[in-house]
PDB file as gemmi writes it, atoms N, CA and C in Angstrom:
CRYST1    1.000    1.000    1.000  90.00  90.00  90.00 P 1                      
ATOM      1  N   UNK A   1       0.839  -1.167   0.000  1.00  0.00           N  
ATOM      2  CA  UNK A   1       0.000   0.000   0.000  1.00  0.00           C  
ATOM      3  C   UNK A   1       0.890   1.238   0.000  1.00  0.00           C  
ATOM      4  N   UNK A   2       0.453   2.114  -0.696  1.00  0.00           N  
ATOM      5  CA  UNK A   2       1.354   3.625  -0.967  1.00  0.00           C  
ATOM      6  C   UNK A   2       0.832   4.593   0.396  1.00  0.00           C  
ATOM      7  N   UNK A   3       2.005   5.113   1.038  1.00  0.00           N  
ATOM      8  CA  UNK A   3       1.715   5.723   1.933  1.00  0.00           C  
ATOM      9  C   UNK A   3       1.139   7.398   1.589  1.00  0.00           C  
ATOM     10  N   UNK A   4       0.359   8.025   2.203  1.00  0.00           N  
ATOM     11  CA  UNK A   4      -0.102   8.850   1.645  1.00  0.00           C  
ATOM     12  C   UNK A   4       0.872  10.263   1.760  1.00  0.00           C  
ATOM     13  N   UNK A   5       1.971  10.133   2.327  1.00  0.00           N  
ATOM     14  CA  UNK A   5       2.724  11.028   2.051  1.00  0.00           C  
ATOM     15  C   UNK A   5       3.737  10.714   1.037  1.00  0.00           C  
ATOM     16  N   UNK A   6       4.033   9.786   0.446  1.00  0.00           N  
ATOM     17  CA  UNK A   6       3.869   9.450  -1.075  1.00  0.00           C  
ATOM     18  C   UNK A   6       3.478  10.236  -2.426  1.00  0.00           C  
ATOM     19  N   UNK A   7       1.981  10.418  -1.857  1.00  0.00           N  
ATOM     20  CA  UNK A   7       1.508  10.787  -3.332  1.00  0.00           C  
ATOM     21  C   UNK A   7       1.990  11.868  -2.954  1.00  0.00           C  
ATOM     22  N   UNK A   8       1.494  12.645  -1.716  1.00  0.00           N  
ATOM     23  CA  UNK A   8       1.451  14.215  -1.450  1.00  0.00           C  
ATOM     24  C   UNK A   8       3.176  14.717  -1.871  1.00  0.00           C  
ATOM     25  N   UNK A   9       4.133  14.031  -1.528  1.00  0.00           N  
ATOM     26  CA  UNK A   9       5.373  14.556  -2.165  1.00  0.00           C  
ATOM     27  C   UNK A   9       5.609  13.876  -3.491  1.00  0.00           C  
ATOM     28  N   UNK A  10       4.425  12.840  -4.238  1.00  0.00           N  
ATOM     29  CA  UNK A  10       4.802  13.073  -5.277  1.00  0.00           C  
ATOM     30  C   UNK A  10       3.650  14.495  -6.826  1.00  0.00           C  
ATOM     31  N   UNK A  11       2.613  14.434  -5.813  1.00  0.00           N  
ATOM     32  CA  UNK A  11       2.061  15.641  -6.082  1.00  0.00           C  
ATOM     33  C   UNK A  11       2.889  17.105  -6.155  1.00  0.00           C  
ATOM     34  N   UNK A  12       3.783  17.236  -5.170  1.00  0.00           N  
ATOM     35  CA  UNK A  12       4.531  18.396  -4.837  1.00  0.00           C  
ATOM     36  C   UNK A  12       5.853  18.182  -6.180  1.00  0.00           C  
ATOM     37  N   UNK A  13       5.999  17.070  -6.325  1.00  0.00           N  
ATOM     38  CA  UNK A  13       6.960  16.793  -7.608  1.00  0.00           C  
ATOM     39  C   UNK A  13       6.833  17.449  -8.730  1.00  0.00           C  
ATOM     40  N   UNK A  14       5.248  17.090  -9.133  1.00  0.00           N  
ATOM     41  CA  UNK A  14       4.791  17.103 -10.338  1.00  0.00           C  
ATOM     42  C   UNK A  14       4.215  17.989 -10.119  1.00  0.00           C  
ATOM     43  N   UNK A  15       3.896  19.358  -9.611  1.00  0.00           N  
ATOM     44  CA  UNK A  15       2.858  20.584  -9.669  1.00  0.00           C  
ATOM     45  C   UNK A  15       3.565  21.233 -10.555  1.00  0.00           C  
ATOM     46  N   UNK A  16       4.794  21.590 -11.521  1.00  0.00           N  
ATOM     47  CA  UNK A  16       4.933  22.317 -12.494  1.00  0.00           C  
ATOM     48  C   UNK A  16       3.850  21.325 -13.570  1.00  0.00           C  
ATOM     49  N   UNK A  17       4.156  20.804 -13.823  1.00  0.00           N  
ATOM     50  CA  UNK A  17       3.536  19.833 -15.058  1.00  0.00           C  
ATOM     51  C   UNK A  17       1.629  20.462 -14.714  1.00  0.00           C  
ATOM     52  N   UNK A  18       1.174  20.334 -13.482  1.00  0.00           N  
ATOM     53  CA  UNK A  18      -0.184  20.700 -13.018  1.00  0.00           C  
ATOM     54  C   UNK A  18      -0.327  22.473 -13.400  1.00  0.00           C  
ATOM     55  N   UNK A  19       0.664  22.994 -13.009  1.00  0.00           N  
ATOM     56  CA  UNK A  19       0.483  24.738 -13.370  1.00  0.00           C  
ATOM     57  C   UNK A  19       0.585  24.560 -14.689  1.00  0.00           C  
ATOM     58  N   UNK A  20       1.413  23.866 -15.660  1.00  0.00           N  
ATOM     59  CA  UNK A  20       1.206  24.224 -16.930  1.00  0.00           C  
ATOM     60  C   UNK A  20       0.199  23.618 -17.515  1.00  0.00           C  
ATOM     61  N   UNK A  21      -1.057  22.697 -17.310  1.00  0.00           N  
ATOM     62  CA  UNK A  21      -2.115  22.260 -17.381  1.00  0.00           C  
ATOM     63  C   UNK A  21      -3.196  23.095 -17.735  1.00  0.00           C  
ATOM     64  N   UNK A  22      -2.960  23.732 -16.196  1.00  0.00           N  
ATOM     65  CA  UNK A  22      -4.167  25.409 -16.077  1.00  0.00           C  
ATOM     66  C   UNK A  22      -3.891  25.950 -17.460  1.00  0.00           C  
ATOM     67  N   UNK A  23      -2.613  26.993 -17.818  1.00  0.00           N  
ATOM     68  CA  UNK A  23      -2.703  27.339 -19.033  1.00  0.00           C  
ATOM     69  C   UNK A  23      -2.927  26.503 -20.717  1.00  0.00           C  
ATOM     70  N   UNK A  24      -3.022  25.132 -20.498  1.00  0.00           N  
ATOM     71  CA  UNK A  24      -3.108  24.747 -21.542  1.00  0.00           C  
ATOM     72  C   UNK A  24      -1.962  24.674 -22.310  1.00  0.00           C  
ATOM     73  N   UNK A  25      -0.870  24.396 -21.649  1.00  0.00           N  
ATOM     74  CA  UNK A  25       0.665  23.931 -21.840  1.00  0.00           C  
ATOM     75  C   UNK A  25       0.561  22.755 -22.223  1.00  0.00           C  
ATOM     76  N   UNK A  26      -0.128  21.951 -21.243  1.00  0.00           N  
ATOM     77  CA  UNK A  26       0.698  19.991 -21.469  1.00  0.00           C  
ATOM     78  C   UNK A  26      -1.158  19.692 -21.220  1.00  0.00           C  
ATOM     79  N   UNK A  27      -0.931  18.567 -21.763  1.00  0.00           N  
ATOM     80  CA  UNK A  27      -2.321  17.454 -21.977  1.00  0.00           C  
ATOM     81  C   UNK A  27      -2.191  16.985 -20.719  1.00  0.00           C  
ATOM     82  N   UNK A  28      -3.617  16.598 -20.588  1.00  0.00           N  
ATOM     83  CA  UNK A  28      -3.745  15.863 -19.454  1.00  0.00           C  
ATOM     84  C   UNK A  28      -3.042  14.553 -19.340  1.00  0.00           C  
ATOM     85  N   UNK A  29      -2.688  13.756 -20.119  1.00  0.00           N  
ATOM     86  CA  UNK A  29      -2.354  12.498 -20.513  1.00  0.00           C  
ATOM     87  C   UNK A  29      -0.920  12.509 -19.880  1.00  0.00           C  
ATOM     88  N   UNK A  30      -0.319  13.682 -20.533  1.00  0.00           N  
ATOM     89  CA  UNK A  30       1.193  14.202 -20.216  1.00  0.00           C  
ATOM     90  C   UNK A  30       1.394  14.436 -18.891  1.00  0.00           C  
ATOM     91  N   UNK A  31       0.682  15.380 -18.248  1.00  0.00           N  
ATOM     92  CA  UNK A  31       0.031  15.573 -16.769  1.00  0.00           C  
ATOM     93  C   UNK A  31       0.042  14.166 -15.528  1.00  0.00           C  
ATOM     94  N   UNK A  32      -0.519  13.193 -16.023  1.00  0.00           N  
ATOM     95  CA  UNK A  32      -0.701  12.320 -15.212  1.00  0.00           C  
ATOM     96  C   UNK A  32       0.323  11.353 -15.683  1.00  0.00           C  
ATOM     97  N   UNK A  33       0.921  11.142 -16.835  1.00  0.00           N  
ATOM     98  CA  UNK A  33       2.446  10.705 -16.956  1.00  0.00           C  
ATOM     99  C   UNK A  33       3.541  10.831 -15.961  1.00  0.00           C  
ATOM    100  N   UNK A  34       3.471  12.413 -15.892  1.00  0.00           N  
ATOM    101  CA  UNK A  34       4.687  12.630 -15.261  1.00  0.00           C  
ATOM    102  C   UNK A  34       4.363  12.305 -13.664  1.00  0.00           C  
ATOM    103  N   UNK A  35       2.994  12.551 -12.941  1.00  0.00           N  
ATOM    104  CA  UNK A  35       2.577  12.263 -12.142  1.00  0.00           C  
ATOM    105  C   UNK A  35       2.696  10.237 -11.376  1.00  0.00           C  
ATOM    106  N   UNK A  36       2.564   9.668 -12.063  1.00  0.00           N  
ATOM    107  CA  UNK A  36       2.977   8.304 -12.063  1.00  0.00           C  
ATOM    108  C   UNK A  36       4.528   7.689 -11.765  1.00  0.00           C  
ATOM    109  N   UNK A  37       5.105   8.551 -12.659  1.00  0.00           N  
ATOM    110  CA  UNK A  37       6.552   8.600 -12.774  1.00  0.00           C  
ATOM    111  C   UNK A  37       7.093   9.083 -12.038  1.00  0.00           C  
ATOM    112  N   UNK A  38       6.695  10.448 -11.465  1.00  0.00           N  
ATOM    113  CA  UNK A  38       6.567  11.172  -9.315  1.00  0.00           C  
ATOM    114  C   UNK A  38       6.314  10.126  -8.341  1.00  0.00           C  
ATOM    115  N   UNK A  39       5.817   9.233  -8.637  1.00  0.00           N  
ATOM    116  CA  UNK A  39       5.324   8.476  -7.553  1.00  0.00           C  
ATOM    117  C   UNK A  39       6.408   7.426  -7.187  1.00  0.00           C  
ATOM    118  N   UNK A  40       6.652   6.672  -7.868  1.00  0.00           N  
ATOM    119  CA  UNK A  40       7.612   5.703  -7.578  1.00  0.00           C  
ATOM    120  C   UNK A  40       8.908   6.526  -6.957  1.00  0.00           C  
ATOM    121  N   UNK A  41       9.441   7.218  -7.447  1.00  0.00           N  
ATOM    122  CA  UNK A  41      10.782   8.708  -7.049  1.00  0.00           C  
ATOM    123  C   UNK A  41      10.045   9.258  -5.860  1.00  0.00           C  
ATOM    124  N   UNK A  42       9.393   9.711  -5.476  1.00  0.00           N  
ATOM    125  CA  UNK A  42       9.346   9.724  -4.187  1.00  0.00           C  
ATOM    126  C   UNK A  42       9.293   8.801  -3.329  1.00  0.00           C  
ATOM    127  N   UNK A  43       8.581   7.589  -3.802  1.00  0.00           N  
ATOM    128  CA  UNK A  43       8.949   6.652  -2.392  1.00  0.00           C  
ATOM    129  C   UNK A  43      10.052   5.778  -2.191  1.00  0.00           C  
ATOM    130  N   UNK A  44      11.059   6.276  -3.077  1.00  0.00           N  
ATOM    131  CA  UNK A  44      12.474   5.879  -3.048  1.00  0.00           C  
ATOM    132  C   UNK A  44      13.237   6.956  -1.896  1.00  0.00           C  
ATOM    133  N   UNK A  45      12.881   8.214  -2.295  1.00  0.00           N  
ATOM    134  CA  UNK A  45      13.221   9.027  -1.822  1.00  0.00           C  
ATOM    135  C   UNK A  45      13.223   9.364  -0.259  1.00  0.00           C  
ATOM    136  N   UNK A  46      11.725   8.866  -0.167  1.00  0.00           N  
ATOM    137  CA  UNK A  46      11.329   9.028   1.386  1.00  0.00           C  
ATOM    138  C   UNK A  46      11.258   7.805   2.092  1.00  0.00           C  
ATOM    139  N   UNK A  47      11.233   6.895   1.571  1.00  0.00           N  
ATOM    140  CA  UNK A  47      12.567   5.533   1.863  1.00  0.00           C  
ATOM    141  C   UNK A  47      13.388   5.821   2.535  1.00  0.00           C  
ATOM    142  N   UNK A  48      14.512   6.361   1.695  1.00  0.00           N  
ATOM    143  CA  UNK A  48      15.783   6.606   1.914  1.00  0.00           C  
ATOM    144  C   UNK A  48      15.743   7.357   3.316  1.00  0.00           C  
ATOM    145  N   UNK A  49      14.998   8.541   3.125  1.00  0.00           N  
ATOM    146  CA  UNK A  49      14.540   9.291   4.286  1.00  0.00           C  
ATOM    147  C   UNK A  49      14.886   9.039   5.966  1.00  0.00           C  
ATOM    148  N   UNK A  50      13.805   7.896   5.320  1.00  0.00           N  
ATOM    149  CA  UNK A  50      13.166   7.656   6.519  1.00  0.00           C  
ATOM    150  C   UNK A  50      14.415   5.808   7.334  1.00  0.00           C  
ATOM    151  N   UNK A  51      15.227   5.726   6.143  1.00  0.00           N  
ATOM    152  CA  UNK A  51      16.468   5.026   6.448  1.00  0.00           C  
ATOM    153  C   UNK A  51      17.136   5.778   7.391  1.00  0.00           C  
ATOM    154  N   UNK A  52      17.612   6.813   6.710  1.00  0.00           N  
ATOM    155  CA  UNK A  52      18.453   7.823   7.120  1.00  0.00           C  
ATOM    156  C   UNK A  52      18.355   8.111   8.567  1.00  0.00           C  
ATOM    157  N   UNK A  53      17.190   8.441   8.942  1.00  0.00           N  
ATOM    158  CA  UNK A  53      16.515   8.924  10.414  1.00  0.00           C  
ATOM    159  C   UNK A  53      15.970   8.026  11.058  1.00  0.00           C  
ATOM    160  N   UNK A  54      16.659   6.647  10.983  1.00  0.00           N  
ATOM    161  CA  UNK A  54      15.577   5.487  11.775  1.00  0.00           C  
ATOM    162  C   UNK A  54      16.255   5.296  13.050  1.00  0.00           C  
ATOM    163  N   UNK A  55      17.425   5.528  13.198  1.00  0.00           N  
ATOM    164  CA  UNK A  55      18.116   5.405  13.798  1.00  0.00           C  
ATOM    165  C   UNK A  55      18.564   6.958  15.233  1.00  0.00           C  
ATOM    166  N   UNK A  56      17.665   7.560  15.061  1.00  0.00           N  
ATOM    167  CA  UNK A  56      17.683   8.837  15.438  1.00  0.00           C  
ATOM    168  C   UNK A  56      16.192   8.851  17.036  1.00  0.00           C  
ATOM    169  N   UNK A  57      15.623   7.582  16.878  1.00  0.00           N  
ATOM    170  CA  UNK A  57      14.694   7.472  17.575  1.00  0.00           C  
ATOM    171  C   UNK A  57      14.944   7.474  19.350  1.00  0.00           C  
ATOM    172  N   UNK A  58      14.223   7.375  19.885  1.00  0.00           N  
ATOM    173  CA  UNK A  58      14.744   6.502  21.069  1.00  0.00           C  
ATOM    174  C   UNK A  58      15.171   5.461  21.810  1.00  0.00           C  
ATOM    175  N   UNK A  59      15.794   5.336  22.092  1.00  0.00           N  
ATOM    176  CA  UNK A  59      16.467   3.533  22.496  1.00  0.00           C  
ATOM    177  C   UNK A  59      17.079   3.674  23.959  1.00  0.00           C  
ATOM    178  N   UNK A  60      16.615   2.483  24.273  1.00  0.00           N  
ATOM    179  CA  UNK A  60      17.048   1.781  25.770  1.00  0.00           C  
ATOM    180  C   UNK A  60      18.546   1.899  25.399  1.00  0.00           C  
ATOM    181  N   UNK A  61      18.568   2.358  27.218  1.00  0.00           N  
ATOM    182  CA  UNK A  61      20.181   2.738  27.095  1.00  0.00           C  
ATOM    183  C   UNK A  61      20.362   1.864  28.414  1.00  0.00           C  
ATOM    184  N   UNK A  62      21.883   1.407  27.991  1.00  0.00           N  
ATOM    185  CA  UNK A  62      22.426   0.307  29.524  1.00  0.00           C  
ATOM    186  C   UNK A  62      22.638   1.277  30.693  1.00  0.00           C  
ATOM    187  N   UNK A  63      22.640   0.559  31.835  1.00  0.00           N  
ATOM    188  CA  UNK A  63      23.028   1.490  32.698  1.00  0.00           C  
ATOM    189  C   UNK A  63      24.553   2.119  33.071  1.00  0.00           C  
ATOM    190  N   UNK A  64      25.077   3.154  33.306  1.00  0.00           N  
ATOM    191  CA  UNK A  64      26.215   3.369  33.618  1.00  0.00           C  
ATOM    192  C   UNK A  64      26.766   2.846  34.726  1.00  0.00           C  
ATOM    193  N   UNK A  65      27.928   2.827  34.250  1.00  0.00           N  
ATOM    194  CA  UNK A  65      28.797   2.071  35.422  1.00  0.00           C  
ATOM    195  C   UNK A  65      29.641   3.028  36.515  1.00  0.00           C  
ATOM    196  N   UNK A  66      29.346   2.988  37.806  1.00  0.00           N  
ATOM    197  CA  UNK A  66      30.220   3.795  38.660  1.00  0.00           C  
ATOM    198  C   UNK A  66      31.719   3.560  38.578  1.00  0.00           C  
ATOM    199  N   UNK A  67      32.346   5.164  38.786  1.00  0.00           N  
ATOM    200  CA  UNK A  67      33.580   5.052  38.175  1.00  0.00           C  
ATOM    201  C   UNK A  67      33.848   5.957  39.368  1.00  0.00           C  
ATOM    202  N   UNK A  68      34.977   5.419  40.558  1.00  0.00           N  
ATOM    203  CA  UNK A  68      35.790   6.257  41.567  1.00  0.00           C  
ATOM    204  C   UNK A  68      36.736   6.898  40.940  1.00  0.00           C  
ATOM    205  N   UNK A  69      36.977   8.094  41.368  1.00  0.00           N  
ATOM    206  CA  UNK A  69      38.061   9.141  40.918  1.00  0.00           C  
ATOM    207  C   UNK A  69      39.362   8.550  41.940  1.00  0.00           C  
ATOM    208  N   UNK A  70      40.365   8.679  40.784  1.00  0.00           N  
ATOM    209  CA  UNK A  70      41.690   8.280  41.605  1.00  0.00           C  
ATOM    210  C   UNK A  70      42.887   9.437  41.393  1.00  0.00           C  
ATOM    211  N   UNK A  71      43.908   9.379  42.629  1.00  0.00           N  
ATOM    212  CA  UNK A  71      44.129  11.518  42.431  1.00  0.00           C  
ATOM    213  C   UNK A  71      45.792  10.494  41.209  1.00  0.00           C  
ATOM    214  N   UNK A  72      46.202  10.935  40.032  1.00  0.00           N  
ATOM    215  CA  UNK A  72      47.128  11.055  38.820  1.00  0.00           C  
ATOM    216  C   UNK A  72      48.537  11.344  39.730  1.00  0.00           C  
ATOM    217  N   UNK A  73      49.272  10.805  39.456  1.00  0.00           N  
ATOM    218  CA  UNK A  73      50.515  11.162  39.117  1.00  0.00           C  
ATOM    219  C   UNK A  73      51.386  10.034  41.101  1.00  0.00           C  
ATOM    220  N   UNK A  74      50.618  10.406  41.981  1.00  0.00           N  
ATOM    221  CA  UNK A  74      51.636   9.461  42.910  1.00  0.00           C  
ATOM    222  C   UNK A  74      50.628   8.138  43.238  1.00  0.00           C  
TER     223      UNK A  74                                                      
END                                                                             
């Protein structure tokens, strides 16, 4: 299943192709081409992402170990 921040950054991909629509630049056909082709590239992207930052979460930490101070040099 495609996550829905997926489409939405692959919507955000493809909104030039959508502004030139309005004026009657690119066909719809062309439009939802490039839109399809957004989709897969972003969820590589936010994949990667979300690789990147998985590791950034919270995690059980061991406990520290008591450490006596000892006075250097005699």
């Amino acid at each position: 299943m495609i996550r829905p921040s997926v489409l939405v950054f692959a919507l955000l991909i493809s909104l030039p192709a959508w502004y030139r629509l309005l004026f009657d630049q690119l066909a719809l056909t062309q439009v939802l081409i490039r839109f399809l082709i957004a989709v897969p590239i972003a969820a590589i992207l936010l994949a990667a992402l979300r690789f990147v930052t998985s590791g950034y979460g919270v995690t059980e930490e061991t406990p520290a170990t008591p450490v006596d101070p000892k006075p250097m040099g005699k």
